[in-house]
C-alpha positions as CSV (number, residue, x, y, z in Angstrom):
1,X,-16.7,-8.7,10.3
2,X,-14.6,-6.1,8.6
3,X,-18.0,-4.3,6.5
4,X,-18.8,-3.6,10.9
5,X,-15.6,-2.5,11.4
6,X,-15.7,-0.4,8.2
7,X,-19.3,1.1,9.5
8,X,-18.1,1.8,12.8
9,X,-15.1,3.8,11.7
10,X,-17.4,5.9,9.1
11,X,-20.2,6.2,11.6
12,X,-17.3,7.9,14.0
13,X,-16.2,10.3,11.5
14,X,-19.7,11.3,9.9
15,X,-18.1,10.2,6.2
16,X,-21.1,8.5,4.8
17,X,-20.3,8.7,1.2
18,X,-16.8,7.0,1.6
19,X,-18.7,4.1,3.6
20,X,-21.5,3.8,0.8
21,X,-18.5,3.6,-1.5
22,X,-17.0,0.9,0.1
23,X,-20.1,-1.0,0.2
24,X,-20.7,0.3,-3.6
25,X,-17.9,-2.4,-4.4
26,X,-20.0,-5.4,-3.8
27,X,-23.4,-4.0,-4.8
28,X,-24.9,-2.7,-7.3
29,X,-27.0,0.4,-4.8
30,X,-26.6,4.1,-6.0
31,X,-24.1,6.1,-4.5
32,X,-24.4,9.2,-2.5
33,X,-21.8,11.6,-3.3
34,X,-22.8,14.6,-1.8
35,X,-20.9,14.2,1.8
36,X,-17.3,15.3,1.4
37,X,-17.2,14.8,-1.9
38,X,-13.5,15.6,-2.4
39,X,-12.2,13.2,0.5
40,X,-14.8,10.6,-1.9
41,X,-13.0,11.4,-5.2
42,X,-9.7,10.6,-3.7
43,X,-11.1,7.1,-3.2
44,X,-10.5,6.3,-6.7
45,X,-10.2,2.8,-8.5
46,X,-7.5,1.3,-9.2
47,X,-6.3,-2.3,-10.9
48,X,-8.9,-1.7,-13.7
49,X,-5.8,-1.7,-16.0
50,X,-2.3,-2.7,-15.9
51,X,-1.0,-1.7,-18.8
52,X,1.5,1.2,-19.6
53,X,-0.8,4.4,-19.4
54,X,0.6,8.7,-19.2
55,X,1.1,10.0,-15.7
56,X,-2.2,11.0,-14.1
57,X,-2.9,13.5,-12.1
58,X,-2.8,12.6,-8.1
59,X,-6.0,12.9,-6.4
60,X,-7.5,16.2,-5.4
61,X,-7.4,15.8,-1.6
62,X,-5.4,18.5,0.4
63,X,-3.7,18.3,3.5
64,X,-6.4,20.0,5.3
65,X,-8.6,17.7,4.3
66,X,-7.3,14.6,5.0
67,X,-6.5,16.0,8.6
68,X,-10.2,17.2,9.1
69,X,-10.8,13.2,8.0
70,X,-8.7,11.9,10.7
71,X,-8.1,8.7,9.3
72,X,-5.1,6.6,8.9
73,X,-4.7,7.0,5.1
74,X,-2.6,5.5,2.4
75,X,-2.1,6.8,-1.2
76,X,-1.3,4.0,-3.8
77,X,0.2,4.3,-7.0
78,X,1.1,1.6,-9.4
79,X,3.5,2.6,-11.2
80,X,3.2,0.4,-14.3
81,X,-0.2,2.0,-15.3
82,X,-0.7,5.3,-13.8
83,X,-3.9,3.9,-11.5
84,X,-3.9,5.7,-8.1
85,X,-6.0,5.6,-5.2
86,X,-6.6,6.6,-1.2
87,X,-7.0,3.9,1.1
88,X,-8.4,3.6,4.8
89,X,-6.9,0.9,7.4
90,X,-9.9,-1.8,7.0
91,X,-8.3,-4.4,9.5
92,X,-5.4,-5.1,12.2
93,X,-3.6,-8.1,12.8
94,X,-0.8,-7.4,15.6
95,X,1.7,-5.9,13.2
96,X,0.1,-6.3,10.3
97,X,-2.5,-3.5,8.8
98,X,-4.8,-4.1,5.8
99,X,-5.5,-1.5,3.3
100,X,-9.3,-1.2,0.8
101,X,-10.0,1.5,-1.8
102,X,-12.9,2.0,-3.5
103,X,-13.5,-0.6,-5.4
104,X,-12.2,-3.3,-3.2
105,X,-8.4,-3.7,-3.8
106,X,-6.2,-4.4,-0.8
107,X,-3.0,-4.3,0.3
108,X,-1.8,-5.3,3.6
109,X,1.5,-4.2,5.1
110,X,3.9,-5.4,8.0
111,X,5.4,-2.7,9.7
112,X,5.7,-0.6,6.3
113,X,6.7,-3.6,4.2
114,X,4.3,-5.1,1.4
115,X,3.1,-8.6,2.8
116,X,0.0,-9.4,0.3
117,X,-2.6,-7.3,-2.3
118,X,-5.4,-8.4,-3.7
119,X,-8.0,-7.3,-6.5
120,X,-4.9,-6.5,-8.7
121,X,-4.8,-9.2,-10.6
122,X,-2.1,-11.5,-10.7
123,X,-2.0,-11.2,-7.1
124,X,1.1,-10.9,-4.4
125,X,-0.4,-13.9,-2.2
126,X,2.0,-13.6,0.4
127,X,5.7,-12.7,1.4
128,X,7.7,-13.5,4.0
129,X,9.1,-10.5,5.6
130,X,10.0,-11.2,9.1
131,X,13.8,-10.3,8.5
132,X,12.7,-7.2,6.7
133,X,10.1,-6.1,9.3
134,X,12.7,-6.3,12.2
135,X,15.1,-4.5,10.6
136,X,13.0,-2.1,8.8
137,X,11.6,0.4,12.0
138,X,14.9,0.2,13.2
139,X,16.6,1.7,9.9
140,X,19.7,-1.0,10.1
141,X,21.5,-3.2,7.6
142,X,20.5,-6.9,7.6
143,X,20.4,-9.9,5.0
144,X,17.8,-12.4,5.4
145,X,16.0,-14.4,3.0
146,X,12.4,-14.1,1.3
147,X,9.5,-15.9,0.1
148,X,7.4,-14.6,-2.7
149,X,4.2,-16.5,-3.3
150,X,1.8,-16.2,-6.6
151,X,-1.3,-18.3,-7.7
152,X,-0.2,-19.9,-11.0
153,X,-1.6,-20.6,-13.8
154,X,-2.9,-24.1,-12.9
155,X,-4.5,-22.8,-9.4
156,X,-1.4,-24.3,-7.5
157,X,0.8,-21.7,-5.4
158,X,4.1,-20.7,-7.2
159,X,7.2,-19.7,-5.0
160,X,9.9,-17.6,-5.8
161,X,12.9,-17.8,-3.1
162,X,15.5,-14.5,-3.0
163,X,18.0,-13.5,-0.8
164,X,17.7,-10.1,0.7
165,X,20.3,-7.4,1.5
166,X,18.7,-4.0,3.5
167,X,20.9,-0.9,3.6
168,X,20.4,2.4,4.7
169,X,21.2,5.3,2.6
170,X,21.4,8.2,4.6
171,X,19.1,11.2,6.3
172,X,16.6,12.3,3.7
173,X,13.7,14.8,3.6
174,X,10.5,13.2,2.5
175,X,7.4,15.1,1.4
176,X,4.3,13.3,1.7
177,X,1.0,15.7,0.7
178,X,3.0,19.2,1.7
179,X,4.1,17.1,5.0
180,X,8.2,17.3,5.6
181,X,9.0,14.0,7.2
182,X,13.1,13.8,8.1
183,X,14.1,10.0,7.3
184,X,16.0,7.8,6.7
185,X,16.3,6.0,3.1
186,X,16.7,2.3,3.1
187,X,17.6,0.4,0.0
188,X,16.2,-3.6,-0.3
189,X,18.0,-5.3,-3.0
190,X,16.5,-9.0,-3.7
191,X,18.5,-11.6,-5.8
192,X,16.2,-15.0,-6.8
193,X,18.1,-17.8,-5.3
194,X,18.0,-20.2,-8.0
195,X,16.6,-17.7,-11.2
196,X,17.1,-14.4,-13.1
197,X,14.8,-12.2,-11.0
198,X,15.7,-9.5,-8.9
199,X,14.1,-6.4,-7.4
200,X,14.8,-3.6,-5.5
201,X,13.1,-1.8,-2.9
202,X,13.1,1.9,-1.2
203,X,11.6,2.8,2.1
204,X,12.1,6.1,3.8
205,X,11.8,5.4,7.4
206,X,11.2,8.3,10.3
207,X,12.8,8.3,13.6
208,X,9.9,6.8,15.2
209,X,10.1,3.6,12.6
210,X,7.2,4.8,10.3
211,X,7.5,3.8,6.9
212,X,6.2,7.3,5.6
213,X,7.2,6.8,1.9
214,X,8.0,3.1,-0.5
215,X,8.5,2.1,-3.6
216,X,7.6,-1.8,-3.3
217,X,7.9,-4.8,-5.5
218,X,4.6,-7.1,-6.0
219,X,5.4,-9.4,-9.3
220,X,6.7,-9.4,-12.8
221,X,3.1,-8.6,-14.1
222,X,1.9,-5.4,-11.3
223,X,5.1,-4.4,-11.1
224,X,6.2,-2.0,-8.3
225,X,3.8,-0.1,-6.0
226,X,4.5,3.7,-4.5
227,X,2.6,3.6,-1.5
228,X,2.9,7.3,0.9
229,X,1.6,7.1,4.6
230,X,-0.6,10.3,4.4
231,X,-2.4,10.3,7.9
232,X,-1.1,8.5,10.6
């Protein structure tokens, strides 16, 4: 179901290399590089290693480019290891949107707000966000309560239980790929309930309740995600 969605969308937009990438992920066929090739080498991998790593360079994809694309397109960081990569919106789920690079790795989100990855590793399974995703598009303060859930080590699920306190921080300007957004900055501070973890979140948030820019938690091992909005 979603490799025909996924064909569909690159069949629209004519980019055959960054569907033969996709596909790349879960066979061994050549690839075909040599239809925009720069949009392609944004695609990068990411999750092949989480381990502390220097900065690396962002992807080369321009502005220009990314609007001749005409995609909804994410940029991913994680922080902890320097791995980056471009994703396309593989799926929709009322207000949920799923996220694939290259190689495979997703991350779905809820209205801007990290709700599950996978292909990272020690996965984010789930989180419960519907607090956060009410008062998130709506840039007010609210407290609510969240579920984080990992696998663990024996197979079974693990939950970690925080309370939740979302702030906003004031107007900020927010550049995303030489695109000013005006926003507003919203700060997500997570005590566990009944442990020592904590966590704390940013989210720069445009008038219109698009998360344009985050910074967002996935576990102890991952660490955080950067994840910019670079085409609507």
């Amino acid at each position: 179901m979603g490799t025909v969605l996924a064909m569909t969308v690159m069949r629209r937009l004519g980019l055959a290399t960054l569907l033969a990438g996709l596909l790349s992920a879960c066979t061994n066929a050549p690839v075909d590089t040599s239809i925009n090739s720069v949009l392609l080498s944004s695609l990068r991998t990411i999750g092949s290693s989480l381990t502390p790593a220097e900065p690396q360079p962002r992807p080369v994809v321009s502005r220009a480019q990314v609007e001749q694309a005409d995609v909804p397109l994410i940029l991913i960081d994680v922080e902890i290891s320097g791995d980056q990569a471009t994703a396309i919106r593989f799926g929709q789920n009322r207000n949920a949107d799923t996220w694939i690079t290259l190689n495979g790795v997703t991350v779905t989100l809820k209205e801007g707000a990290l709700f599950s990855t996978r292909g990272l590793g020690p996965d984010l399974l789930s989180a419960t966000t519907d607090g956060l995703e009410q008062a998130l598009p709506a840039r007010r303060a609210a407290r609510y309560g969240r579920d984080l859930r990992y696998i663990a080590g024996d197979e079974s699920i693990r939950r970690e239980r925080f309370f939740c306190e979302l702030v906003p921080e004031g107007a900020e300007a927010r550049v995303v790929l030489q695109m000013r957004h005006s926003t507003t900055r919203m700060r997500e501070s997570c005590y566990e309930l009944e442990g020592p973890r904590n966590f704390t979140n940013l989210y720069w948030v445009g008038s219109d309740g698009m998360v344009w820019d985050s910074r967002q938690w996935v576990g102890e091992t991952v660490g955080y995600l950067r994840i910019q909005r670079l085409h609507r």
